[in-house]
N, CA, C and O atoms as a GROMACS GRO file, in nm:
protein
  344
    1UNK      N    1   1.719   5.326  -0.938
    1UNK     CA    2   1.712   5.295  -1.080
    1UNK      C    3   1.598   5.197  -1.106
    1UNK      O    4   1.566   5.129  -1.008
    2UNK      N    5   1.546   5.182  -1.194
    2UNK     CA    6   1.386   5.149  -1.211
    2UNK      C    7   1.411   5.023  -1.298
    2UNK      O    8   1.446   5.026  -1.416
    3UNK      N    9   1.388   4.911  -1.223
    3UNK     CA   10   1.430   4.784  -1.339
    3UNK      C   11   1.387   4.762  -1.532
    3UNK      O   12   1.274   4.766  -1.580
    4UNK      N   13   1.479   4.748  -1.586
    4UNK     CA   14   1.483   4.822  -1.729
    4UNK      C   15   1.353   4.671  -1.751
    4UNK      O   16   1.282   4.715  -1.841
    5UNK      N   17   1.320   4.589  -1.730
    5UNK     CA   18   1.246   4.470  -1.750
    5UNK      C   19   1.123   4.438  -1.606
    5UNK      O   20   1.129   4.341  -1.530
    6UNK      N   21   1.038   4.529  -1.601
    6UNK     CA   22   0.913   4.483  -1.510
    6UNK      C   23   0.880   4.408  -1.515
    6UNK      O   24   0.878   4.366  -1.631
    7UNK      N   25   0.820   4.310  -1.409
    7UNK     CA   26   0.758   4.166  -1.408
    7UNK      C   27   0.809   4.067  -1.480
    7UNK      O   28   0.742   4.001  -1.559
    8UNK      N   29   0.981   4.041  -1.449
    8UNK     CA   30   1.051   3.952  -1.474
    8UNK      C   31   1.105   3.905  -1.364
    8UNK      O   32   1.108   3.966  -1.257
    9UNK      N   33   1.151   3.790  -1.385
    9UNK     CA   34   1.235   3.672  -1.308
    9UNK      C   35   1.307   3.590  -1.391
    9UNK      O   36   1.305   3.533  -1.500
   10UNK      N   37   1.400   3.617  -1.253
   10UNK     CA   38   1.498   3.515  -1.346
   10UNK      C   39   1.519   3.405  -1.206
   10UNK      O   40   1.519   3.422  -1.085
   11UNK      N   41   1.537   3.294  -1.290
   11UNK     CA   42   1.569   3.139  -1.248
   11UNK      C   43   1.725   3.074  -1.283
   11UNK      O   44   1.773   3.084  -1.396
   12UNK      N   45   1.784   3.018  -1.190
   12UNK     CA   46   1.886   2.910  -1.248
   12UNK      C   47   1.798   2.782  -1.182
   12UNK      O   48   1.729   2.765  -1.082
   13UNK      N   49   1.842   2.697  -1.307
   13UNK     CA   50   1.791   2.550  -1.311
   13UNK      C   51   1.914   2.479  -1.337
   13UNK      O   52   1.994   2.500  -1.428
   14UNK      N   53   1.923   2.350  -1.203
   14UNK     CA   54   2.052   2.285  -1.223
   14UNK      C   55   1.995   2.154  -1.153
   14UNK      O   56   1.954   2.140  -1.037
   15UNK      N   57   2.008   2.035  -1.284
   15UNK     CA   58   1.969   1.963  -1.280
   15UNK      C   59   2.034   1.804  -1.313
   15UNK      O   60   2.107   1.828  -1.409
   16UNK      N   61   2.046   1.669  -1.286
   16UNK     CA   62   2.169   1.610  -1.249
   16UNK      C   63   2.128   1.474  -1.245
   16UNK      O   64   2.091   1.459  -1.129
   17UNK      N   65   2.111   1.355  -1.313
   17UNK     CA   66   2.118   1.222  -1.273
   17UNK      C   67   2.157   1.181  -1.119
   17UNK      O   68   2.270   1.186  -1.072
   18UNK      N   69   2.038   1.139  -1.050
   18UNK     CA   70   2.080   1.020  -0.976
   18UNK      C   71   2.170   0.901  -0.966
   18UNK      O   72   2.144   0.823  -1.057
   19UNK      N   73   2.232   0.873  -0.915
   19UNK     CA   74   2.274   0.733  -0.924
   19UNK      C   75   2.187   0.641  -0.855
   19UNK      O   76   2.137   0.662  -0.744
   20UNK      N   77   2.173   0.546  -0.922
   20UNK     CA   78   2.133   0.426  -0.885
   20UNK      C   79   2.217   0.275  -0.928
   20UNK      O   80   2.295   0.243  -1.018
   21UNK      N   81   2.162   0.216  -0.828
   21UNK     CA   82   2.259   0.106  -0.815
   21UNK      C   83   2.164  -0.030  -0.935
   21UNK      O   84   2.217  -0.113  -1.010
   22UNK      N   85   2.011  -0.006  -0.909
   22UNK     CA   86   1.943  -0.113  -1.020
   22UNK      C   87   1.914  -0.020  -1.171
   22UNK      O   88   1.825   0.059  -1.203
   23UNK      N   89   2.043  -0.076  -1.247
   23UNK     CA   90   2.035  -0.001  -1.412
   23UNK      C   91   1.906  -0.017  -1.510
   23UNK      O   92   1.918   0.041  -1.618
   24UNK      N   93   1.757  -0.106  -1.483
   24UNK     CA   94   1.706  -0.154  -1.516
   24UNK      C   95   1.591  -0.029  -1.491
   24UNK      O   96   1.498  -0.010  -1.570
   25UNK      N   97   1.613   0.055  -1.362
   25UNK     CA   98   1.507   0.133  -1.342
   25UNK      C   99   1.497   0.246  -1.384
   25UNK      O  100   1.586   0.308  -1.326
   26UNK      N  101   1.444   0.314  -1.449
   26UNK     CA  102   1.461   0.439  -1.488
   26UNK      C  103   1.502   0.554  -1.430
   26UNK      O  104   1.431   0.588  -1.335
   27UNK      N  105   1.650   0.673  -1.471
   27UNK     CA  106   1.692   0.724  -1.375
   27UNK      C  107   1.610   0.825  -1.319
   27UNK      O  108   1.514   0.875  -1.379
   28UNK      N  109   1.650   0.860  -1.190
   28UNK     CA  110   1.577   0.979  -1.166
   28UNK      C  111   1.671   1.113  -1.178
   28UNK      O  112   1.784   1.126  -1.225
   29UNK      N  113   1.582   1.204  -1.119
   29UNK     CA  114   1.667   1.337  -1.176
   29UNK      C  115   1.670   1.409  -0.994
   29UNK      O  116   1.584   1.400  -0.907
   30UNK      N  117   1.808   1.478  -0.990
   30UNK     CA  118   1.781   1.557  -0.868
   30UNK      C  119   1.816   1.706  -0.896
   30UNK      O  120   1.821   1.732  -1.016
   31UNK      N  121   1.842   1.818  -0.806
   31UNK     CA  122   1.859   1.942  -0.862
   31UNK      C  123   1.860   2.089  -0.784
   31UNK      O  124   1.858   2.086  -0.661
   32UNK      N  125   1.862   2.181  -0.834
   32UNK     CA  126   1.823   2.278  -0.754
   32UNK      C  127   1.747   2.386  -0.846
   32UNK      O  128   1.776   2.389  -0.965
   33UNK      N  129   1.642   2.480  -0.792
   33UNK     CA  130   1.614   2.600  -0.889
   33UNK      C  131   1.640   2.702  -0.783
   33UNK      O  132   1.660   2.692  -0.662
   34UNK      N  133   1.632   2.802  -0.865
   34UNK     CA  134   1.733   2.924  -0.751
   34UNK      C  135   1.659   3.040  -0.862
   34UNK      O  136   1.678   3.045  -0.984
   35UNK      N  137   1.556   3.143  -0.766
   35UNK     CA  138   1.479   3.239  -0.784
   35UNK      C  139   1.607   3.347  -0.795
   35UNK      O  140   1.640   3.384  -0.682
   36UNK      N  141   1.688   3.409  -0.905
   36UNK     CA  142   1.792   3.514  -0.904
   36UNK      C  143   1.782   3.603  -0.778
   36UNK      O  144   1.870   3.612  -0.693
   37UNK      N  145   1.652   3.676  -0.778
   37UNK     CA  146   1.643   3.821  -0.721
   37UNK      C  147   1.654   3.799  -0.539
   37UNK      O  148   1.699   3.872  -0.450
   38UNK      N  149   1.573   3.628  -0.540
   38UNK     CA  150   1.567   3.656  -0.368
   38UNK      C  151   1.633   3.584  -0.281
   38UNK      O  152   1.625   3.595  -0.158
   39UNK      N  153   1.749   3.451  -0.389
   39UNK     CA  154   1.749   3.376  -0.316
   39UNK      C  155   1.717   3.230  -0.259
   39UNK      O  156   1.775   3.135  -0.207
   40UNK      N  157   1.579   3.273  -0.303
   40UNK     CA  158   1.496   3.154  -0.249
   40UNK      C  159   1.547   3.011  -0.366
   40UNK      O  160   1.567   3.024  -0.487
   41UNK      N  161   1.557   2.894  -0.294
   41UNK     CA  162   1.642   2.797  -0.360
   41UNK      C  163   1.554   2.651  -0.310
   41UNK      O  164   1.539   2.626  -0.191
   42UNK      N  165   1.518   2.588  -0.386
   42UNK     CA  166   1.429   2.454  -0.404
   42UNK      C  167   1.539   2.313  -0.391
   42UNK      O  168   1.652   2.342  -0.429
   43UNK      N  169   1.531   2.238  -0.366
   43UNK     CA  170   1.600   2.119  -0.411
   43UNK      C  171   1.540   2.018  -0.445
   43UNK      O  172   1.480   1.954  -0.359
   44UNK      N  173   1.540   1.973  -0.586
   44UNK     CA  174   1.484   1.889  -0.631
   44UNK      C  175   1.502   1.729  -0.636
   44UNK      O  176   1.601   1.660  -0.661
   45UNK      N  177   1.392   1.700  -0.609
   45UNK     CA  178   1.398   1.560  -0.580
   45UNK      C  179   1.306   1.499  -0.733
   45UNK      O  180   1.357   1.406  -0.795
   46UNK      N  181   1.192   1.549  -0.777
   46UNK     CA  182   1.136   1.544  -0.921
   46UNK      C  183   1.147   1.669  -1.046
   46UNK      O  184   1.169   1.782  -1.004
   47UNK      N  185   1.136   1.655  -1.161
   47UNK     CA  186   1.156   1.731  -1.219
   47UNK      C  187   1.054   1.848  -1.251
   47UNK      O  188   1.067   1.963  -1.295
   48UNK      N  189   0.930   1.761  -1.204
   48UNK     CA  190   0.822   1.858  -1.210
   48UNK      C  191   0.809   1.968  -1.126
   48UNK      O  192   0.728   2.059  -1.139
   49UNK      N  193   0.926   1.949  -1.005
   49UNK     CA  194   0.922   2.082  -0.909
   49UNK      C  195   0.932   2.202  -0.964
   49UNK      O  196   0.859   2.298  -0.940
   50UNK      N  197   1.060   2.199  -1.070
   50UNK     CA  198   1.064   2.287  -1.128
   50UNK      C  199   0.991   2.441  -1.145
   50UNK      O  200   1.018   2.550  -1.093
   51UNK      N  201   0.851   2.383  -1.276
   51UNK     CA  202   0.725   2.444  -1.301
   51UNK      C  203   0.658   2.494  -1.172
   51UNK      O  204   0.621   2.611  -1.158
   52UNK      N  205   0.644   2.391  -1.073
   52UNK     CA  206   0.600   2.413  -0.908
   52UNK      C  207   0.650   2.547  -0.866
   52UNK      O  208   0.589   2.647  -0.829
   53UNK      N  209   0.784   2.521  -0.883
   53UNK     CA  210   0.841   2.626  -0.767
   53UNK      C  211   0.806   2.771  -0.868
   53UNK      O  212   0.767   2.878  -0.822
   54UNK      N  213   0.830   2.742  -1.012
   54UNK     CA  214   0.796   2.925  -1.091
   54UNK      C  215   0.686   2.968  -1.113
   54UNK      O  216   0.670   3.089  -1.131
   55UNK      N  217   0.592   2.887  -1.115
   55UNK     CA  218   0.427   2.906  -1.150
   55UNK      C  219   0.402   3.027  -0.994
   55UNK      O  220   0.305   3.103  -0.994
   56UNK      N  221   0.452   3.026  -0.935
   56UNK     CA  222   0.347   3.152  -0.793
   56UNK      C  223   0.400   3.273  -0.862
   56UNK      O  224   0.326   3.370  -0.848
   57UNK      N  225   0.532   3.299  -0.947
   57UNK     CA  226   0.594   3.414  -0.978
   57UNK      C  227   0.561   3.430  -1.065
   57UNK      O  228   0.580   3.550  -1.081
   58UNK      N  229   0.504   3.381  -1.176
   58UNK     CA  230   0.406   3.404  -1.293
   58UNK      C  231   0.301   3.517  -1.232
   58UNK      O  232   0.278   3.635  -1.257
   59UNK      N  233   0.246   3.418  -1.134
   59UNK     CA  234   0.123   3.443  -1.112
   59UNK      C  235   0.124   3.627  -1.044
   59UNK      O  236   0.051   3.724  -1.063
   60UNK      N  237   0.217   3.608  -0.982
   60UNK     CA  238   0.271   3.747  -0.870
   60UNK      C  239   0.238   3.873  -0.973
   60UNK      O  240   0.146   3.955  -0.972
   61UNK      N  241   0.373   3.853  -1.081
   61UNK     CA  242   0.345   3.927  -1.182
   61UNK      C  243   0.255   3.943  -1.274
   61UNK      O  244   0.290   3.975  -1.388
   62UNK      N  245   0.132   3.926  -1.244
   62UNK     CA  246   0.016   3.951  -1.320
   62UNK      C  247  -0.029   3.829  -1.459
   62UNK      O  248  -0.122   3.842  -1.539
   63UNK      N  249   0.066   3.719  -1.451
   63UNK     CA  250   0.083   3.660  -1.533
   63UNK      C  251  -0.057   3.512  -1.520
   63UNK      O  252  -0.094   3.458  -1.417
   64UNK      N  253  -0.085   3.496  -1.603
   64UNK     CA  254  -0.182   3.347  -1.613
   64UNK      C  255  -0.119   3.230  -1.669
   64UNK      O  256  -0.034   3.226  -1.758
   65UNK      N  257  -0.188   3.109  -1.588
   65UNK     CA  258  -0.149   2.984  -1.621
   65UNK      C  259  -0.235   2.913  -1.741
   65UNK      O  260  -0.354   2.942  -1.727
   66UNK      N  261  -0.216   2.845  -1.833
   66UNK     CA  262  -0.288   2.809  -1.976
   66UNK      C  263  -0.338   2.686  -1.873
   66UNK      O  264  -0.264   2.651  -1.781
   67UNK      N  265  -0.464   2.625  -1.894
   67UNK     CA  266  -0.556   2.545  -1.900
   67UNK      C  267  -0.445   2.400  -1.833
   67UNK      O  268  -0.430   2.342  -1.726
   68UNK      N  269  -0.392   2.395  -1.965
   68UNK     CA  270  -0.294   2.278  -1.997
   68UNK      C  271  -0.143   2.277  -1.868
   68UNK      O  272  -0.110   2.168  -1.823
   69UNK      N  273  -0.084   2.376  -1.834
   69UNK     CA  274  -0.019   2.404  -1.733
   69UNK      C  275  -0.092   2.388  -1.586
   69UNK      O  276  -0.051   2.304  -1.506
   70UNK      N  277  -0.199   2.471  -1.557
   70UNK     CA  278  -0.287   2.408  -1.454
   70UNK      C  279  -0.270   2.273  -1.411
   70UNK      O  280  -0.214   2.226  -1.312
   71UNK      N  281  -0.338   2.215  -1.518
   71UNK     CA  282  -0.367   2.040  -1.506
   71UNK      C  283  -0.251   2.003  -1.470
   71UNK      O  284  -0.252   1.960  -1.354
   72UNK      N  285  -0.134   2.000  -1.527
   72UNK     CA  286   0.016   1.953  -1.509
   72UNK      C  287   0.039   1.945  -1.366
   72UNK      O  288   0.086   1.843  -1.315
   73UNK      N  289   0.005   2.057  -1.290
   73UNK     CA  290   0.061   2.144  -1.200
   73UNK      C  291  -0.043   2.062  -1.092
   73UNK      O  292  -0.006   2.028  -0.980
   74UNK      N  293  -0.161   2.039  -1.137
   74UNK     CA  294  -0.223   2.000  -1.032
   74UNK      C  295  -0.217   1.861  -1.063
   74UNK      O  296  -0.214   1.813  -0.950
   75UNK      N  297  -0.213   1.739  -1.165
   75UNK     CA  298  -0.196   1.584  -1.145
   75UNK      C  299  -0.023   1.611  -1.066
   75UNK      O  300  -0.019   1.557  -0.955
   76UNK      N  301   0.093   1.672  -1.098
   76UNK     CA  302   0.143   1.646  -1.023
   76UNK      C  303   0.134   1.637  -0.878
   76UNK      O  304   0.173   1.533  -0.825
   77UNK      N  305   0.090   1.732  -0.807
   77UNK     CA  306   0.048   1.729  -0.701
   77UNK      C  307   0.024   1.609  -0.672
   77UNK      O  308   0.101   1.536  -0.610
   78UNK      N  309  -0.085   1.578  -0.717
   78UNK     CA  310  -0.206   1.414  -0.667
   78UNK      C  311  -0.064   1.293  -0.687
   78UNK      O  312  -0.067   1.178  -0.643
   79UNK      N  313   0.052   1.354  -0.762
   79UNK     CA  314   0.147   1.194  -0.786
   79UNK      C  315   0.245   1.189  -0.638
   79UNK      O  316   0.291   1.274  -0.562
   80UNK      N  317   0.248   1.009  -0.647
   80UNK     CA  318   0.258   1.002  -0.518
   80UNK      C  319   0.404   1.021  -0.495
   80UNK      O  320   0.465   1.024  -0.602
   81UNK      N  321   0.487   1.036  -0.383
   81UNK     CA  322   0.607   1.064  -0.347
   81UNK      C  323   0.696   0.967  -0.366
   81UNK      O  324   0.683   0.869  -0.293
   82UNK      N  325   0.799   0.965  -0.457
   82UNK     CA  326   0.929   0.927  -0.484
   82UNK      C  327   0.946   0.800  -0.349
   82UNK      O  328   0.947   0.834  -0.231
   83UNK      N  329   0.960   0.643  -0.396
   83UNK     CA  330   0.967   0.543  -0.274
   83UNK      C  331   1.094   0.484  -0.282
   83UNK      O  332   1.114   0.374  -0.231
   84UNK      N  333   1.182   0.547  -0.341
   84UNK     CA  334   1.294   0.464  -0.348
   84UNK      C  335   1.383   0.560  -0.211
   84UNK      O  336   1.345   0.673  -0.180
   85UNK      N  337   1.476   0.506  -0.158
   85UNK     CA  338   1.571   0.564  -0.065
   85UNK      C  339   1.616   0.639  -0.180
   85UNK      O  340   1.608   0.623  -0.301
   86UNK      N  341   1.707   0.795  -0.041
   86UNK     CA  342   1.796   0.886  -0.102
   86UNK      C  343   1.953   0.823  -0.124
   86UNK      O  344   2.041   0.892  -0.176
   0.00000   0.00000   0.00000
């Protein structure tokens, strides 16, 4: 049977306050994204993974990234890694 929707994906996004013990700091977020079709499952430690982890399946499916998404995609990168303990 021939998928009624070509060059789609589907995602669950589940996403969740940290606890932290200093209330003063801004919370962080932890999470999971979960690719429907394959499986494949991320665990998030920033929220920007998110975009990270769906932007290659855009791309797979013939799809382009806007200017403005790029940039996002790539200052995250350059930001530095989360220094607080898990």
């Amino acid at each position: 049977m021939e998928d009624p929707l070509p060059n789609t994906h589907s995602f669950v996004v589940r996403i969740w306050p940290k606890r932290v013990e200093d209330s003063e700091r801004d919370t962080s977020w932890r999470g999971t994204v979960t690719h429907v079709d394959t499986g494949r499952r991320l665990h998030l430690k920033r929220l920007v993974e998110v975009p990270e982890f769906i932007a290659p399946y855009i791309v797979e499916a013939g799809g382009t990234l806007d200017l403005r998404t790029r940039l996002c995609l790539w200052m995250a990168s350059l930001a530095l890694p989360e220094t607080a303990p898990d």
